[in-house]
mmCIF file of the N, C-alpha and C atoms, coordinates in Angstrom:
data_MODEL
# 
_entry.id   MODEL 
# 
loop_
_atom_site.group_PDB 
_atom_site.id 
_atom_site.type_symbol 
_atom_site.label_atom_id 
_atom_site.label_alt_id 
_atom_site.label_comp_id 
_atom_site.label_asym_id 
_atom_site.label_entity_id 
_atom_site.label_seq_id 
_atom_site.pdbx_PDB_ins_code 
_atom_site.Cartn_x 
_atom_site.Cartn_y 
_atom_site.Cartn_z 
_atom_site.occupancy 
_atom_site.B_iso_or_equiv 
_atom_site.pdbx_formal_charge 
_atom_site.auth_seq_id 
_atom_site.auth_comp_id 
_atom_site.auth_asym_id 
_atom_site.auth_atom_id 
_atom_site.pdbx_PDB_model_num 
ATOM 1   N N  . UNK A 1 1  ? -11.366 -4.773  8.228  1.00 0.00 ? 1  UNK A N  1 
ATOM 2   C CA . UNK A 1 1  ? -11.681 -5.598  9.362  1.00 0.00 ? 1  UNK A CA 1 
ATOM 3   C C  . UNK A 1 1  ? -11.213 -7.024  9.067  1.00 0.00 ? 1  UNK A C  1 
ATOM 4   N N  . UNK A 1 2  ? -10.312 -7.436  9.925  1.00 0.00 ? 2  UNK A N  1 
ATOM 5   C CA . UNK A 1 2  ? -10.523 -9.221  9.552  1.00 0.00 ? 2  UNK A CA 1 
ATOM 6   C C  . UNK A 1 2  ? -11.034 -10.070 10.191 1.00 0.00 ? 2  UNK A C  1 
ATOM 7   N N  . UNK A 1 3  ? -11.899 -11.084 9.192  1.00 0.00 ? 3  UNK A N  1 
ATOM 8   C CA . UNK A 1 3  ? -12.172 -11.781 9.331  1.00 0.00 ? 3  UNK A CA 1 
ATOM 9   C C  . UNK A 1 3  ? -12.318 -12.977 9.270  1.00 0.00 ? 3  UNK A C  1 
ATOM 10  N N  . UNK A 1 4  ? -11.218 -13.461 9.756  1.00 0.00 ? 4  UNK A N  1 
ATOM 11  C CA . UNK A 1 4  ? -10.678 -14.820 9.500  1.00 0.00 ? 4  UNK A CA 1 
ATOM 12  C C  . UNK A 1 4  ? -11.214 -15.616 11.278 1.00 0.00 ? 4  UNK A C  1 
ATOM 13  N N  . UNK A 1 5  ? -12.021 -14.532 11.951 1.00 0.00 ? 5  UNK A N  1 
ATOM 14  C CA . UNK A 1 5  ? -12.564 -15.369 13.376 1.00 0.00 ? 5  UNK A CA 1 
ATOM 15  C C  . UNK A 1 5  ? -13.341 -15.885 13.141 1.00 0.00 ? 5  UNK A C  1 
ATOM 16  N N  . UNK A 1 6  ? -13.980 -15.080 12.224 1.00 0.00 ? 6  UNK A N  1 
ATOM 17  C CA . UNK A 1 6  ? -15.854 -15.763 11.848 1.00 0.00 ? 6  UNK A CA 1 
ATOM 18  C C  . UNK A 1 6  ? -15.803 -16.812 11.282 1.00 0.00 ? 6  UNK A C  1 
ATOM 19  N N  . UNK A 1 7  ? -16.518 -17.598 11.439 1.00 0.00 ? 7  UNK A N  1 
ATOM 20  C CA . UNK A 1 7  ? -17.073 -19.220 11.027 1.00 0.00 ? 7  UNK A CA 1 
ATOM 21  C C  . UNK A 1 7  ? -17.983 -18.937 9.610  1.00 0.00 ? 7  UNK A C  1 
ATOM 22  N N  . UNK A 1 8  ? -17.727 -20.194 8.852  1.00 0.00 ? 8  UNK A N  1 
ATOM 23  C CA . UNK A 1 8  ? -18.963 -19.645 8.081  1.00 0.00 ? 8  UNK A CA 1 
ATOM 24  C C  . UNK A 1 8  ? -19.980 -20.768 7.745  1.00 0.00 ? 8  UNK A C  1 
ATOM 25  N N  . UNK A 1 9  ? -20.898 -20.666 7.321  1.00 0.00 ? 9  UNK A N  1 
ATOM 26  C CA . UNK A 1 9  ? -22.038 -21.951 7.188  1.00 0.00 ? 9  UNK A CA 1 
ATOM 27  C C  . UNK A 1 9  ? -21.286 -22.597 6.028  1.00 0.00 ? 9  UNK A C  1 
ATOM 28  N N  . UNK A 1 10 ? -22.007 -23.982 6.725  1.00 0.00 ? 10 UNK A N  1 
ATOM 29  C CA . UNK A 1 10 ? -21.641 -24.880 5.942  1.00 0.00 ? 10 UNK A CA 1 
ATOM 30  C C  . UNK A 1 10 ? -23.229 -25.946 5.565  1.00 0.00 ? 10 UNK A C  1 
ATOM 31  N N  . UNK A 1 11 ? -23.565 -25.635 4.087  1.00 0.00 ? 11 UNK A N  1 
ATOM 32  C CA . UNK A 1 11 ? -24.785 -25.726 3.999  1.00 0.00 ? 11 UNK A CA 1 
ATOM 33  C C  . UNK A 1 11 ? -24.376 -27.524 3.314  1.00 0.00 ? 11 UNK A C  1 
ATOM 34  N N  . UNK A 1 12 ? -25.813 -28.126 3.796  1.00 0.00 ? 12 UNK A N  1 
ATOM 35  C CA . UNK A 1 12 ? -25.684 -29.536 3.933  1.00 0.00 ? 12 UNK A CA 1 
ATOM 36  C C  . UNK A 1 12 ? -26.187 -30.208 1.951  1.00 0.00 ? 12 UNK A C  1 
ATOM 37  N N  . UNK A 1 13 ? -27.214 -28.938 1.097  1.00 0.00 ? 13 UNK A N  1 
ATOM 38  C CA . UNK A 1 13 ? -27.533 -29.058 0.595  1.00 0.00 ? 13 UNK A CA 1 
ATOM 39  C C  . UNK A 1 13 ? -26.708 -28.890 -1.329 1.00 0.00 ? 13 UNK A C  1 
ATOM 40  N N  . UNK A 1 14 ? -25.571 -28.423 -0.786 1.00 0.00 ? 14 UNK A N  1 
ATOM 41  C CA . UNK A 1 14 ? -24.450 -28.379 -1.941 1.00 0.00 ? 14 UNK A CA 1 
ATOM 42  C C  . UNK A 1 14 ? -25.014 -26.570 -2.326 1.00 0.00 ? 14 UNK A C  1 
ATOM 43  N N  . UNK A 1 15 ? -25.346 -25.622 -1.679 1.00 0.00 ? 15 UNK A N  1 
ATOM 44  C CA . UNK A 1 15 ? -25.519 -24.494 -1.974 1.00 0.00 ? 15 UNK A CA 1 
ATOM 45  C C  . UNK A 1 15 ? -24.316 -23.708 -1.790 1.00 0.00 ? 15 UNK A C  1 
ATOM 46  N N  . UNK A 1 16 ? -23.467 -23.065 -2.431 1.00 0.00 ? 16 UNK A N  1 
ATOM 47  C CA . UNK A 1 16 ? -22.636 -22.199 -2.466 1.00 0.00 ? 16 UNK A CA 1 
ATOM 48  C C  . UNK A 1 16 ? -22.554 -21.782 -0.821 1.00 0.00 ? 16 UNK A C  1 
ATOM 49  N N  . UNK A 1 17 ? -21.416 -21.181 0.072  1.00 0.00 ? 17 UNK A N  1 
ATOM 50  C CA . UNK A 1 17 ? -21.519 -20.393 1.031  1.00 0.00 ? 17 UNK A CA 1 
ATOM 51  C C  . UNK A 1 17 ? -21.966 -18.925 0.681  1.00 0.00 ? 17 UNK A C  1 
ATOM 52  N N  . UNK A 1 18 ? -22.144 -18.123 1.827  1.00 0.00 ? 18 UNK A N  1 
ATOM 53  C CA . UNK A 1 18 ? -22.026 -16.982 1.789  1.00 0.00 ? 18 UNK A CA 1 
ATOM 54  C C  . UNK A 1 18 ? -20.977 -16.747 2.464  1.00 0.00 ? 18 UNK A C  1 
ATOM 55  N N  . UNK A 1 19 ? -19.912 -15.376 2.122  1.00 0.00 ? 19 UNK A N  1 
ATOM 56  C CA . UNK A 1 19 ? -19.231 -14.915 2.772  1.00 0.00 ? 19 UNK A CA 1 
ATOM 57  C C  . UNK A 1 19 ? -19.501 -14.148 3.850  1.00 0.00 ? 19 UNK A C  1 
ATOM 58  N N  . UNK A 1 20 ? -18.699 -14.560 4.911  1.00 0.00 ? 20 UNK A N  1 
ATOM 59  C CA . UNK A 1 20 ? -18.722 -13.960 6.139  1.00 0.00 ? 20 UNK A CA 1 
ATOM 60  C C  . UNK A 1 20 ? -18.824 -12.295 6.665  1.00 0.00 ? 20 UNK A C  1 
ATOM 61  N N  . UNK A 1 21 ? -18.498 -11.484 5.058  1.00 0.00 ? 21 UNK A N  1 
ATOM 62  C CA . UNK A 1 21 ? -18.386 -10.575 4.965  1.00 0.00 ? 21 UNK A CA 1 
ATOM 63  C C  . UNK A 1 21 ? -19.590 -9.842  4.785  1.00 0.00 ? 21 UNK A C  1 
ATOM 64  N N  . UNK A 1 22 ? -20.432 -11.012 3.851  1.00 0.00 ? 22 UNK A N  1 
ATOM 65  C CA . UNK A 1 22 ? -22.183 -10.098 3.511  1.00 0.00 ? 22 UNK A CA 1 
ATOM 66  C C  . UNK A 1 22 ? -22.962 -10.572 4.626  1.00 0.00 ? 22 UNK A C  1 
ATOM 67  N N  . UNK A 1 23 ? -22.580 -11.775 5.708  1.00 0.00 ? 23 UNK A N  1 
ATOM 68  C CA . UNK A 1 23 ? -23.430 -12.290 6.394  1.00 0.00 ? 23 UNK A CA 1 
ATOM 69  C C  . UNK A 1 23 ? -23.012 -11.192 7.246  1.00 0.00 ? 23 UNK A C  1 
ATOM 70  N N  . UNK A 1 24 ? -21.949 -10.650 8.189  1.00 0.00 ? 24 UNK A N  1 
ATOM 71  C CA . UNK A 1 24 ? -21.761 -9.595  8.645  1.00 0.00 ? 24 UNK A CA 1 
ATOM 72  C C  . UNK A 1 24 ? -22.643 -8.321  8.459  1.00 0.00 ? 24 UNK A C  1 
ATOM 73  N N  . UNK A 1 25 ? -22.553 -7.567  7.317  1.00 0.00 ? 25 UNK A N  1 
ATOM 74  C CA . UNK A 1 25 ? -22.790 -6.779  6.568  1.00 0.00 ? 25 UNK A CA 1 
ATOM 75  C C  . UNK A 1 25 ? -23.918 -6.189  6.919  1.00 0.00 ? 25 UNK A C  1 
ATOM 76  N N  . UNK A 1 26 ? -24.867 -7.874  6.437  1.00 0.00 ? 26 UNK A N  1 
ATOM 77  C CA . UNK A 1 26 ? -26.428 -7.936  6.583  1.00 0.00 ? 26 UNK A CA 1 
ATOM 78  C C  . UNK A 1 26 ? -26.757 -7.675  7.581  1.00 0.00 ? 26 UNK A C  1 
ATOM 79  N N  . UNK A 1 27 ? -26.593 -8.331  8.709  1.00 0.00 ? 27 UNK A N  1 
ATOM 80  C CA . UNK A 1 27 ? -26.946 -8.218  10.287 1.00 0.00 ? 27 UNK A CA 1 
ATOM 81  C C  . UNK A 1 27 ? -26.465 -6.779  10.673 1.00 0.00 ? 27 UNK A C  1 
ATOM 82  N N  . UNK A 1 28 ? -25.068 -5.928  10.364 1.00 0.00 ? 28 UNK A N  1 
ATOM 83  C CA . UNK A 1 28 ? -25.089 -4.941  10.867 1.00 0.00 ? 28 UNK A CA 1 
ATOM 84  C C  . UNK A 1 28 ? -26.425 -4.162  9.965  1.00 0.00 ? 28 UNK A C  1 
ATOM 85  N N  . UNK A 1 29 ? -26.751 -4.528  8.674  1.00 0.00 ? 29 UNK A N  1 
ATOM 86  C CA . UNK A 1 29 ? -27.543 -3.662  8.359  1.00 0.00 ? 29 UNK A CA 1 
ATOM 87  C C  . UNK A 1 29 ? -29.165 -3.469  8.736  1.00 0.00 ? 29 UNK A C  1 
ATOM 88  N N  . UNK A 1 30 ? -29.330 -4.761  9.239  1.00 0.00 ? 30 UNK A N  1 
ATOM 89  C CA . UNK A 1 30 ? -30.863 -5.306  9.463  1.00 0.00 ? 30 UNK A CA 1 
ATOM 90  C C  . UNK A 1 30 ? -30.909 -4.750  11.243 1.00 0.00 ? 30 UNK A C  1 
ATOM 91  N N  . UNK A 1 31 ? -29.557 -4.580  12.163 1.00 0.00 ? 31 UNK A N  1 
ATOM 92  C CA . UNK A 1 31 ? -29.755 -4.504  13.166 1.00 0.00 ? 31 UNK A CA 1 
ATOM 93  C C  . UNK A 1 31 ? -29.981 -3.140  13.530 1.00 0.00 ? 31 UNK A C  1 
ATOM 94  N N  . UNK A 1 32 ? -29.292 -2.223  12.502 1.00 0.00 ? 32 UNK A N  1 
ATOM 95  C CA . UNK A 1 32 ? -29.446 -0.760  12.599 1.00 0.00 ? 32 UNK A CA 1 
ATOM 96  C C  . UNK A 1 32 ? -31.081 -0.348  12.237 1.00 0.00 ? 32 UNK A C  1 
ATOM 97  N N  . UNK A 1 33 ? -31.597 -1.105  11.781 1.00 0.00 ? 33 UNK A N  1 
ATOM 98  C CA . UNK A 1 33 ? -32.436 -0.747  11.096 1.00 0.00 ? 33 UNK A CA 1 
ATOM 99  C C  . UNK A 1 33 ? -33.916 -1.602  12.112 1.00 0.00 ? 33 UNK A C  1 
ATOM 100 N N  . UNK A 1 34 ? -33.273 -1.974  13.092 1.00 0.00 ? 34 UNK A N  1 
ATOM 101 C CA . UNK A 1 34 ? -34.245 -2.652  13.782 1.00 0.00 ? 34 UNK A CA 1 
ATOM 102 C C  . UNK A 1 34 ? -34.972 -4.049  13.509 1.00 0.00 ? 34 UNK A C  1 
ATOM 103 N N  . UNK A 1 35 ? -34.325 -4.800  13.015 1.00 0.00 ? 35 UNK A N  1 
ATOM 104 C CA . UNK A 1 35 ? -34.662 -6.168  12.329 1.00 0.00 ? 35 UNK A CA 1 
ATOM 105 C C  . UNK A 1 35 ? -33.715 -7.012  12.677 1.00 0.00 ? 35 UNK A C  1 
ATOM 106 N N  . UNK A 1 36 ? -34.478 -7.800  13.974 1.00 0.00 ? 36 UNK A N  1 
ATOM 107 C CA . UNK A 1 36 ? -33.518 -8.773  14.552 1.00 0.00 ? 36 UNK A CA 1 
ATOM 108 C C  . UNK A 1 36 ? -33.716 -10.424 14.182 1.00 0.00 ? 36 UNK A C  1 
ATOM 109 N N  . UNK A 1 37 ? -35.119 -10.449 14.014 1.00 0.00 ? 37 UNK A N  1 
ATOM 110 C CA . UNK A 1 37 ? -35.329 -12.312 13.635 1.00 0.00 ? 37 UNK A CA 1 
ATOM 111 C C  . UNK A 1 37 ? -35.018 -12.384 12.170 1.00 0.00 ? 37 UNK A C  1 
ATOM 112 N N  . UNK A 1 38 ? -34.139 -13.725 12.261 1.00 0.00 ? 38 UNK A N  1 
ATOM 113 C CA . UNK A 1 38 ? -34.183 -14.133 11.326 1.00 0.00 ? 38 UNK A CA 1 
ATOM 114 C C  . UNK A 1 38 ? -34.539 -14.363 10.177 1.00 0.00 ? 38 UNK A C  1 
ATOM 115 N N  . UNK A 1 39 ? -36.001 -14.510 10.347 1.00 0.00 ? 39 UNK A N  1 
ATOM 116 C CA . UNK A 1 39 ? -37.400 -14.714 9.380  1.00 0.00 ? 39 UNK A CA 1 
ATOM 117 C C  . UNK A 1 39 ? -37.282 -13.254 8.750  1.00 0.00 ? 39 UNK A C  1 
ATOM 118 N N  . UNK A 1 40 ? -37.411 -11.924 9.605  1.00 0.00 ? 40 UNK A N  1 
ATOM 119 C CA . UNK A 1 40 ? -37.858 -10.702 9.143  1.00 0.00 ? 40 UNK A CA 1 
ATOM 120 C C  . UNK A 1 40 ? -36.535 -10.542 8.041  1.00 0.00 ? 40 UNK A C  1 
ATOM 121 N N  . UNK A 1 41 ? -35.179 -10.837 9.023  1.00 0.00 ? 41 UNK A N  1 
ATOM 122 C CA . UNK A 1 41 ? -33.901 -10.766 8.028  1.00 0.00 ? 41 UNK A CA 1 
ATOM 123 C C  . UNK A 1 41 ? -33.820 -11.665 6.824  1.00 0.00 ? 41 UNK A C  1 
ATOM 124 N N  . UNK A 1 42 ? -34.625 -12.208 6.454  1.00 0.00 ? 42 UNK A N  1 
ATOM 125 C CA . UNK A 1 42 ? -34.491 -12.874 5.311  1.00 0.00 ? 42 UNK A CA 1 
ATOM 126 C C  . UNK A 1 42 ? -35.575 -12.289 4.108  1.00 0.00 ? 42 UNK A C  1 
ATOM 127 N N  . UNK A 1 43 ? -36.772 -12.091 4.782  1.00 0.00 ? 43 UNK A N  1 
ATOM 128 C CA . UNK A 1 43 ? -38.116 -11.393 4.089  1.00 0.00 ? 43 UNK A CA 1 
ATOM 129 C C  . UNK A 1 43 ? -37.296 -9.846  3.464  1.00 0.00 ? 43 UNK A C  1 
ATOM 130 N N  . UNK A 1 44 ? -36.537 -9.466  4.448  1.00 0.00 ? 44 UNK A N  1 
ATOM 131 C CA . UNK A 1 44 ? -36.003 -8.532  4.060  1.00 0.00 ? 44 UNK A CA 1 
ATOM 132 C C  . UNK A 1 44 ? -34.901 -8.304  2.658  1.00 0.00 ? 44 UNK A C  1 
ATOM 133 N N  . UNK A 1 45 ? -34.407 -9.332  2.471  1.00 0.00 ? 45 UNK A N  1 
ATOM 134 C CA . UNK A 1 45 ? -33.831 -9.353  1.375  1.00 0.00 ? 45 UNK A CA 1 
ATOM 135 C C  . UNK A 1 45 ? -34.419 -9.056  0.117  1.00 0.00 ? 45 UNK A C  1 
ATOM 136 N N  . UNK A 1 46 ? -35.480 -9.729  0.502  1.00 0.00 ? 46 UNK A N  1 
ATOM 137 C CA . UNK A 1 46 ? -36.333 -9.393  -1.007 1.00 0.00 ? 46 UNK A CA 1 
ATOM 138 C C  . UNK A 1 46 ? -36.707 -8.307  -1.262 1.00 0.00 ? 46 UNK A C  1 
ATOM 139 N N  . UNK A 1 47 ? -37.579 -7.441  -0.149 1.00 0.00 ? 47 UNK A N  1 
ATOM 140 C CA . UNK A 1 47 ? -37.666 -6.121  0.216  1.00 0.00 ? 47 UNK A CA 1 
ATOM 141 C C  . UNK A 1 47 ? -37.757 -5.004  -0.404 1.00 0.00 ? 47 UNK A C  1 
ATOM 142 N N  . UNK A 1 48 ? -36.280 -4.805  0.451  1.00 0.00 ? 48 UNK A N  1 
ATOM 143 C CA . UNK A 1 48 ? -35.939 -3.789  0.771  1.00 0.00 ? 48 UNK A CA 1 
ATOM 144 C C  . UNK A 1 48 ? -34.263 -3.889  0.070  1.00 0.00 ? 48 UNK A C  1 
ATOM 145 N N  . UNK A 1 49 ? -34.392 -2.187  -0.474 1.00 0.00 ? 49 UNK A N  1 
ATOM 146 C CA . UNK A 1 49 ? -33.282 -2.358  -1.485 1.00 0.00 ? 49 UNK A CA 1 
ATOM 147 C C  . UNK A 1 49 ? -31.861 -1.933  -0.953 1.00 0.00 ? 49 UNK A C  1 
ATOM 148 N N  . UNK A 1 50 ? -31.802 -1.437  0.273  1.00 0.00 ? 50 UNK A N  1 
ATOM 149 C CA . UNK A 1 50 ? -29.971 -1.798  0.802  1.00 0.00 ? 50 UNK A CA 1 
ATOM 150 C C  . UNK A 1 50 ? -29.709 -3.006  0.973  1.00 0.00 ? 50 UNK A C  1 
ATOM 151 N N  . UNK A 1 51 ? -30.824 -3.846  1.548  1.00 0.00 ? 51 UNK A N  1 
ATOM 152 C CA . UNK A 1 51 ? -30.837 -5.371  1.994  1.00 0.00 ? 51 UNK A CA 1 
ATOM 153 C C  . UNK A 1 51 ? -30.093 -6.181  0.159  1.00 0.00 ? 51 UNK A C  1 
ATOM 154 N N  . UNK A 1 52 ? -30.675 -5.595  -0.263 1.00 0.00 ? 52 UNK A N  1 
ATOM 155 C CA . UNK A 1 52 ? -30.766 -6.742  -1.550 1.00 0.00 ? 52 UNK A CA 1 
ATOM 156 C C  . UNK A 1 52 ? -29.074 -5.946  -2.172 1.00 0.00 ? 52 UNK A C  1 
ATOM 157 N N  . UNK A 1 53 ? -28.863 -4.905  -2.146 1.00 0.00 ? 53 UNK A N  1 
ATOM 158 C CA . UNK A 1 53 ? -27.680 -4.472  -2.266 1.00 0.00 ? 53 UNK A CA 1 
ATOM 159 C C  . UNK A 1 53 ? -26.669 -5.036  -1.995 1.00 0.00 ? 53 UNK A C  1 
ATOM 160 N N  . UNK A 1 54 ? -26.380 -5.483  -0.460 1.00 0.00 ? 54 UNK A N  1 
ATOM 161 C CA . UNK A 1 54 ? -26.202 -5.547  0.108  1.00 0.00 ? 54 UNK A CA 1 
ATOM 162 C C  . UNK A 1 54 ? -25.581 -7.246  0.047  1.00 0.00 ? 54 UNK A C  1 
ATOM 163 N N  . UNK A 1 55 ? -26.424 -7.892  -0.205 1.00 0.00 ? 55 UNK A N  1 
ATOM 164 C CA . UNK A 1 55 ? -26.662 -9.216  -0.475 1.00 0.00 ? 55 UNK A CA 1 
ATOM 165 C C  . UNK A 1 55 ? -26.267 -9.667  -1.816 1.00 0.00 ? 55 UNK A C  1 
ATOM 166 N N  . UNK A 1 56 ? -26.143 -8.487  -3.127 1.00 0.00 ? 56 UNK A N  1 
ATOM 167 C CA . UNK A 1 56 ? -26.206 -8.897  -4.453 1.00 0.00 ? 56 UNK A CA 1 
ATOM 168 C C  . UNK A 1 56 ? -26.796 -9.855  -4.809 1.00 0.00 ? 56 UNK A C  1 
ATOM 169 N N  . UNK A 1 57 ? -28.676 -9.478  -4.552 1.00 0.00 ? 57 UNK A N  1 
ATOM 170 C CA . UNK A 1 57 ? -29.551 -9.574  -4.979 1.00 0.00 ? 57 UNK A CA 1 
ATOM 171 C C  . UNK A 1 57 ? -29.572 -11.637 -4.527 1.00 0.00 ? 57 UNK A C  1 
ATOM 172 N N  . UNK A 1 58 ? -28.699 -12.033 -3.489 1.00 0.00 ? 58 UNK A N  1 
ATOM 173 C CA . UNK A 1 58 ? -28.818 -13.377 -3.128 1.00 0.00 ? 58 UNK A CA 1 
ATOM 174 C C  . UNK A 1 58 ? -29.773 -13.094 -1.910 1.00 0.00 ? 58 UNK A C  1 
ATOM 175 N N  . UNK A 1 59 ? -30.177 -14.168 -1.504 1.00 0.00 ? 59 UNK A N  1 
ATOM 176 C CA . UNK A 1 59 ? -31.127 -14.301 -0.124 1.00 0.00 ? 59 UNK A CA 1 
ATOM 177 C C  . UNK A 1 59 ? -31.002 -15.629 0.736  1.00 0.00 ? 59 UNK A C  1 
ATOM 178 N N  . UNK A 1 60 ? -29.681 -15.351 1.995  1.00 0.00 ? 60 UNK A N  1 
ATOM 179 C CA . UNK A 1 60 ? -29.468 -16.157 2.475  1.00 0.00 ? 60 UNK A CA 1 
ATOM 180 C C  . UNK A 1 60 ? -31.042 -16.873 3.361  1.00 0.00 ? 60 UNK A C  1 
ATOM 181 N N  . UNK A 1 61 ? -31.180 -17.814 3.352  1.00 0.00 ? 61 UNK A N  1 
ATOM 182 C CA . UNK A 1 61 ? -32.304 -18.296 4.480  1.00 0.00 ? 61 UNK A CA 1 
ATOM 183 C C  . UNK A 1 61 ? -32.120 -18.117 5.992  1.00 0.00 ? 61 UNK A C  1 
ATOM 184 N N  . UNK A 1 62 ? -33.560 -18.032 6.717  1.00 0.00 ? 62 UNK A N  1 
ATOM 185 C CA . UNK A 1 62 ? -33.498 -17.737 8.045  1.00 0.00 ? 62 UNK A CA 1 
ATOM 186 C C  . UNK A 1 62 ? -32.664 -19.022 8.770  1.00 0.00 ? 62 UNK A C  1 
ATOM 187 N N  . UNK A 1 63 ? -32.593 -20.097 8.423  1.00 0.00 ? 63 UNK A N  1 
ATOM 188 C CA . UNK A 1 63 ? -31.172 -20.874 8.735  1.00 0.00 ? 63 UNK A CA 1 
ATOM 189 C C  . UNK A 1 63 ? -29.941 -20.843 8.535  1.00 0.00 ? 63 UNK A C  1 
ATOM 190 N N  . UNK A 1 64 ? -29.703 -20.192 7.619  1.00 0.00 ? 64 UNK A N  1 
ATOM 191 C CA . UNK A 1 64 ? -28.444 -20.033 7.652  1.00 0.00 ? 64 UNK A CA 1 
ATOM 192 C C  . UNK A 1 64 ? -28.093 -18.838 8.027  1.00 0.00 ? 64 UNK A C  1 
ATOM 193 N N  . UNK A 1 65 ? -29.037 -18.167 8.115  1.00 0.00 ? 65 UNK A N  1 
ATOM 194 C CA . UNK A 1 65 ? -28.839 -16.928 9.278  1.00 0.00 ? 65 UNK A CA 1 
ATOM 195 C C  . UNK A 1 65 ? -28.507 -16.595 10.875 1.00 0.00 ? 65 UNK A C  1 
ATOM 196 N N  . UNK A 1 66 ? -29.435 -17.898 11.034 1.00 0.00 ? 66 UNK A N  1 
ATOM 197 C CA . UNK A 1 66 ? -29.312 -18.496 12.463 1.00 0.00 ? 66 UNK A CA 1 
ATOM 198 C C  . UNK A 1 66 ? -28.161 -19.343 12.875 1.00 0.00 ? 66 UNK A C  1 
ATOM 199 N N  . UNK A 1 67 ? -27.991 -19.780 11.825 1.00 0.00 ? 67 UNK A N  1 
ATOM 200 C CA . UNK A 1 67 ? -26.396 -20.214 11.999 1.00 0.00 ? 67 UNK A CA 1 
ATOM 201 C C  . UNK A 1 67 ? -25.510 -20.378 12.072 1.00 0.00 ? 67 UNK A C  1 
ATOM 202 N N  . UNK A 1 68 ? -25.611 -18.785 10.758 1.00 0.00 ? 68 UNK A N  1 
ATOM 203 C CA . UNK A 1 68 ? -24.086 -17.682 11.063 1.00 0.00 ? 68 UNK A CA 1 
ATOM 204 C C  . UNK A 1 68 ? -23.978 -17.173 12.625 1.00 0.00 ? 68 UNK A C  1 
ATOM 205 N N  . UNK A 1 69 ? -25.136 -16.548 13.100 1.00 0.00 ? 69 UNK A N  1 
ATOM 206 C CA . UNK A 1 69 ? -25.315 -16.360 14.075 1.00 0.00 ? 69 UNK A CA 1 
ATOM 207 C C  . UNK A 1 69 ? -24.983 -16.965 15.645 1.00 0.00 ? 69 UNK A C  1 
ATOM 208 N N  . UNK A 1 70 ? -25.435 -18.087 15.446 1.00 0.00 ? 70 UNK A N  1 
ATOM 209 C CA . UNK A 1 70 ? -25.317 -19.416 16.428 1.00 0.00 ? 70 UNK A CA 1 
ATOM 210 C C  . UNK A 1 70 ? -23.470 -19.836 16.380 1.00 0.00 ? 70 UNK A C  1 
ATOM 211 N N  . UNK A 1 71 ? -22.561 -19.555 15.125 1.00 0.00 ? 71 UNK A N  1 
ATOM 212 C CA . UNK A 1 71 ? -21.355 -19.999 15.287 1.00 0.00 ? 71 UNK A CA 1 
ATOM 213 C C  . UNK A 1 71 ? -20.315 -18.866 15.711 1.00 0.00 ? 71 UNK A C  1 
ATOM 214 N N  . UNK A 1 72 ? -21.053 -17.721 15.411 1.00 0.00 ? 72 UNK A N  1 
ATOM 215 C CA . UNK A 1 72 ? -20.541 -16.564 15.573 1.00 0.00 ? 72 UNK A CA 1 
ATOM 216 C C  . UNK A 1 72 ? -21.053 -15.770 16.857 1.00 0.00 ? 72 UNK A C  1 
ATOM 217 N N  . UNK A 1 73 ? -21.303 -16.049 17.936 1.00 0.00 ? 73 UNK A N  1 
ATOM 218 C CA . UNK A 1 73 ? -22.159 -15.394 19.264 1.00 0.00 ? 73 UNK A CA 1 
ATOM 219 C C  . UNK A 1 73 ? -21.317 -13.918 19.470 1.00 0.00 ? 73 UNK A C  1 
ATOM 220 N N  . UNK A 1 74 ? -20.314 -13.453 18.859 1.00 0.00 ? 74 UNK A N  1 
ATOM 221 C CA . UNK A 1 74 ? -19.615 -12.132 19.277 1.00 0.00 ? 74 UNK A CA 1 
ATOM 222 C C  . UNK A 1 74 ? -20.494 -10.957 17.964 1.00 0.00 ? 74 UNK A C  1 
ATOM 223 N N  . UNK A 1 75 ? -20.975 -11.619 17.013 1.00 0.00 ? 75 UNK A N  1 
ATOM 224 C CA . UNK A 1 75 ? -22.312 -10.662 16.082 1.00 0.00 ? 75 UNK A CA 1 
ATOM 225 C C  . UNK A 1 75 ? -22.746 -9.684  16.451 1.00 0.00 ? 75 UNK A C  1 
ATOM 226 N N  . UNK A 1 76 ? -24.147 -10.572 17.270 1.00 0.00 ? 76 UNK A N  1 
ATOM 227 C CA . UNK A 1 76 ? -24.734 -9.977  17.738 1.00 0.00 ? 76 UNK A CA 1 
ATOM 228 C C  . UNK A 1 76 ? -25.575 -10.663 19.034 1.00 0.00 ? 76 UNK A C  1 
ATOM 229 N N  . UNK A 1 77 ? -26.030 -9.295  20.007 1.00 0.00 ? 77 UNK A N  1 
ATOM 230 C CA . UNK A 1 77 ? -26.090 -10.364 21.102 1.00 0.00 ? 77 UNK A CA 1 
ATOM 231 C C  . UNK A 1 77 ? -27.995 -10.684 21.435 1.00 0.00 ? 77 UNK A C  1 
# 
């Protein structure tokens, strides 16, 4: 798949990005699975172990979730 459409966060705090690829990833995985807020998608990382798989054991925040989200509106709707 490419993804060179997707935007990616740009965190204000000098934290590494995440790639567009696990922020993807995540949301398809949290959405299949019925986990749409943010908050739950982040709690979930810790979790639950495809989430954390998934993530390699990082845990983006419910902001920068929302913000992949918010730059990316073709995600999810």
């Amino acid at each position: 798949m490419d993804l060179s459409a997707f935007k990616t966060n740009h965190p204000g705090s000098g934290s590494p990005q995440y790639h567009p690829r696990l922020m993807l990833s995540l949301l398809i995985y949290c959405d299949t699975h019925g986990i749409f807020s943010s908050r739950r998608i982040e709690r979930t990382t810790y979790r639950d172990l495809g989430a954390r798989f998934i993530t390699a054991n990082t845990h983006p925040d419910h902001d920068t979730i929302y913000s992949f989200r918010r730059q990316n509106p073709h995600v999810s709707g």
